[in-house]
LUMTIBA-961989 format. One record per residue (C-alpha): x, y, z. Coordinates in steps of 0.5 Angstrom, whole numbers, padded with zeros to 4 digits, always signed. Example, Ala and Ser with C-alpha at 12.3 -4.5 7.8 and 13.67 -1.06 7.14 Angstrom:
! LUMTIBA-961989
[[+0025,-0009,+0016]]
[[+0027,-0002,+0014]]
This chain:
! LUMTIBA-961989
[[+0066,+0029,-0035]]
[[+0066,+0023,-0040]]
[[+0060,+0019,-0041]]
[[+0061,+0012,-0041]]
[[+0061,+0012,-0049]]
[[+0066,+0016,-0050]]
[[+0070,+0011,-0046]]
[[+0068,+0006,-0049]]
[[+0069,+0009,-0056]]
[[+0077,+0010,-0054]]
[[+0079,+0004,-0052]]
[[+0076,+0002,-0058]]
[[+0080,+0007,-0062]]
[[+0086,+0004,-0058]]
[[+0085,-0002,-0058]]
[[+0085,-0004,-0051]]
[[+0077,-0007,-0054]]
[[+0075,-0009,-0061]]
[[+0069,-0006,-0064]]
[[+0065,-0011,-0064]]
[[+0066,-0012,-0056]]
[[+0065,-0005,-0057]]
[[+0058,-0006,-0061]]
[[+0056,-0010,-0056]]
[[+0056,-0007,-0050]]
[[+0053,-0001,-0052]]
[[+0048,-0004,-0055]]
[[+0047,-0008,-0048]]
[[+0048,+0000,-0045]]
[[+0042,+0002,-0050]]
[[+0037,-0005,-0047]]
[[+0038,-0003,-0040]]
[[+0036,+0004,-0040]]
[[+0030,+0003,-0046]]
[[+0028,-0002,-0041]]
[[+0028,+0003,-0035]]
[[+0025,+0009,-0040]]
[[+0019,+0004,-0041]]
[[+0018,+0003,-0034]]
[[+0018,+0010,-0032]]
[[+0012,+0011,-0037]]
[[+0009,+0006,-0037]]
[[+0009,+0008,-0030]]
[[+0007,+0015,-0031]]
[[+0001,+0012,-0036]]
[[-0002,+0008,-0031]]
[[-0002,+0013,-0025]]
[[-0010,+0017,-0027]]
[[-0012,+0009,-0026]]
[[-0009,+0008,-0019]]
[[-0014,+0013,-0015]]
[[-0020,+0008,-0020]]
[[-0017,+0002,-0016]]
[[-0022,+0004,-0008]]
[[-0028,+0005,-0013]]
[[-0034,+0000,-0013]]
[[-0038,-0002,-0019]]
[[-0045,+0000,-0017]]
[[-0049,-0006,-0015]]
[[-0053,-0007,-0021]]
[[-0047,-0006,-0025]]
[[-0045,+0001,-0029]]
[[-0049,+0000,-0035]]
[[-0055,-0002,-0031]]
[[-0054,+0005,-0027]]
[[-0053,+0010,-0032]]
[[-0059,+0008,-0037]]
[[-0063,+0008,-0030]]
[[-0060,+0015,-0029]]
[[-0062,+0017,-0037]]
[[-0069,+0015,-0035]]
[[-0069,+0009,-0041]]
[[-0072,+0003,-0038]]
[[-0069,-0003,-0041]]
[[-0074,-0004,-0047]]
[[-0072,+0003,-0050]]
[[-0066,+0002,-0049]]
[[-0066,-0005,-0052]]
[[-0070,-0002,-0059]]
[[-0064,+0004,-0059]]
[[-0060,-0001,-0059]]
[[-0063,-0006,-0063]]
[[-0064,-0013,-0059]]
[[-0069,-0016,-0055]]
[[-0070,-0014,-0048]]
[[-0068,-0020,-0045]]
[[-0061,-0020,-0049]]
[[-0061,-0013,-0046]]
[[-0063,-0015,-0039]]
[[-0058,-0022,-0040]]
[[-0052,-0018,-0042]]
[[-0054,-0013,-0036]]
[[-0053,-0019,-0031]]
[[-0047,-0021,-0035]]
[[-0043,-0015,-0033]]
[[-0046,-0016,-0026]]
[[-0042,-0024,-0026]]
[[-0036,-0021,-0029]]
[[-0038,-0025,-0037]]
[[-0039,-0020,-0040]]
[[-0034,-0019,-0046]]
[[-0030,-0013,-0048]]
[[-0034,-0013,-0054]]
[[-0040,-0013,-0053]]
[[-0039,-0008,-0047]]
[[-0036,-0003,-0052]]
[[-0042,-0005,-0056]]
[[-0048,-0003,-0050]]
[[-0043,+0003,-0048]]
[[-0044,+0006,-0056]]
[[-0052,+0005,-0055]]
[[-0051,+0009,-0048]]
[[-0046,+0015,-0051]]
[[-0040,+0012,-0046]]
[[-0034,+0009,-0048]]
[[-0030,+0003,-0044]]
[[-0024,+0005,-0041]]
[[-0020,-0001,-0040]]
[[-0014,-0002,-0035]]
[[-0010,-0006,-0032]]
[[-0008,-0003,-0025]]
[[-0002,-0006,-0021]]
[[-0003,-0007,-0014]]
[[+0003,-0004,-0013]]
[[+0008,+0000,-0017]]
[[+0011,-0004,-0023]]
[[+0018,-0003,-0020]]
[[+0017,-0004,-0013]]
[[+0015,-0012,-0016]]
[[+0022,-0012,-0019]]
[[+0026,-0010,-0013]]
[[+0021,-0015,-0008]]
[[+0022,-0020,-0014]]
[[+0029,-0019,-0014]]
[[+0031,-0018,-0006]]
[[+0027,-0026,-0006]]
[[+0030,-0029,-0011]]
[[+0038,-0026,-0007]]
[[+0035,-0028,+0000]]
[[+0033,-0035,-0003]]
[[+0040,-0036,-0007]]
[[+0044,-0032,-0001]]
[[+0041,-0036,+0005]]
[[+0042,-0043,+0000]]
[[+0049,-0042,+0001]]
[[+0049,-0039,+0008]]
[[+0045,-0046,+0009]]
[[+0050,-0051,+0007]]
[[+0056,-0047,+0010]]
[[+0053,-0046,+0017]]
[[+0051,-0056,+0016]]
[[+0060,-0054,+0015]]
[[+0061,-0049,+0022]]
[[+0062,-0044,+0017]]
[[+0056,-0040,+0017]]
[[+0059,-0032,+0015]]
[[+0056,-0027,+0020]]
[[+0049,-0024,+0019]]
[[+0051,-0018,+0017]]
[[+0055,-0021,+0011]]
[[+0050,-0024,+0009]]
[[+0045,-0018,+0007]]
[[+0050,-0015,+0004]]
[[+0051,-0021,-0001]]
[[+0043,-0021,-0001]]
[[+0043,-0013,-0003]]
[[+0049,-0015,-0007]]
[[+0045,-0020,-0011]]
[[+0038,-0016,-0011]]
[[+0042,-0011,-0015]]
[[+0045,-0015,-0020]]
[[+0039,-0019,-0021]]
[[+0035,-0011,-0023]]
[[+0041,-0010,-0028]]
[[+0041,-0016,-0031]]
[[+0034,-0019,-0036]]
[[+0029,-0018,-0031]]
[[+0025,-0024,-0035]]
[[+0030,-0028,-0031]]
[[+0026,-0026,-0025]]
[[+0021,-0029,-0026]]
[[+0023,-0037,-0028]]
């Protein structure tokens, strides 16, 4: 069985298309699946952090939790760490109200032998958003036009039309998805 490549490269040899079309197209071909390879593992790297998402931050916030669990009260800690308790105690409250930088929790994370994980955690999946992205920008597009032929009695029958809306949904996923989101 032939690749795609190894028909496009003998119609270049034929001549049926130049190498530069040919060029083109496979560099087309190789943007498409690099974009798909970096989805799935991007995908992939991001599935140990999904289980993270239900999880609750511990009211007094997690740098407060665990030097509670240490036994360290918030003066010891601050000398371990060499800053004043009130600066320990603001920058508690800090992650408390959601101010604290990532810096500084990395910084008090150190004095606690922790590290900062840091995720963003999509609410559902990276390619789940492009095919409902997609599928409401086809709907939109298709019904538009549904909409102006029917002002013309010339409304095609529904199922018509989501055949084109699928039609749509799937060339918009096999285009720039960075269209997808003007």
């Amino acid at each position: 069985m032939y690749k795609i490549t190894d028909l496009l490269y003998l119609l270049a040899y034929r001549g049926t298309i130049n190498y530069i079309e040919l060029s083109n197209r496979l560099t087309d071909m190789a943007g498409k699946e690099l974009k798909k390879l970096r989805m799935e593992q991007l995908s992939r790297a991001l599935e140990p952090y999904a289980t993270l998402k239900s999880r609750s931050i511990p009211a007094g916030g997690w740098l407060r939790a665990i030097r509670e669990a240490l036994g360290r009260s918030v003066r010891v800690q601050a000398k371990r760490l060499g800053v004043s308790s009130t600066v320990l105690f603001r920058s508690e409250q800090a992650e408390v109200d959601g101010r604290i930088t990532l810096a500084q929790l990395r910084k008090l994370a150190e004095g606690l032998d922790c590290e900062v994980v840091y995720a963003l955690v999509p609410r559902r999946s990276l390619p789940d958003m492009l095919e409902q992205r997609a599928y409401a920008m086809a709907k939109q597009e298709v019904l538009g036009v549904a909409h102006t032929m029917a002002l013309e009695a010339q409304r095609p029958a529904d199922s018509f039309i989501d055949k084109q809306i699928e039609e749509r949904k799937a060339a918009l996923l096999a285009g720039s998805w960075s269209k997808l989101w003007r």
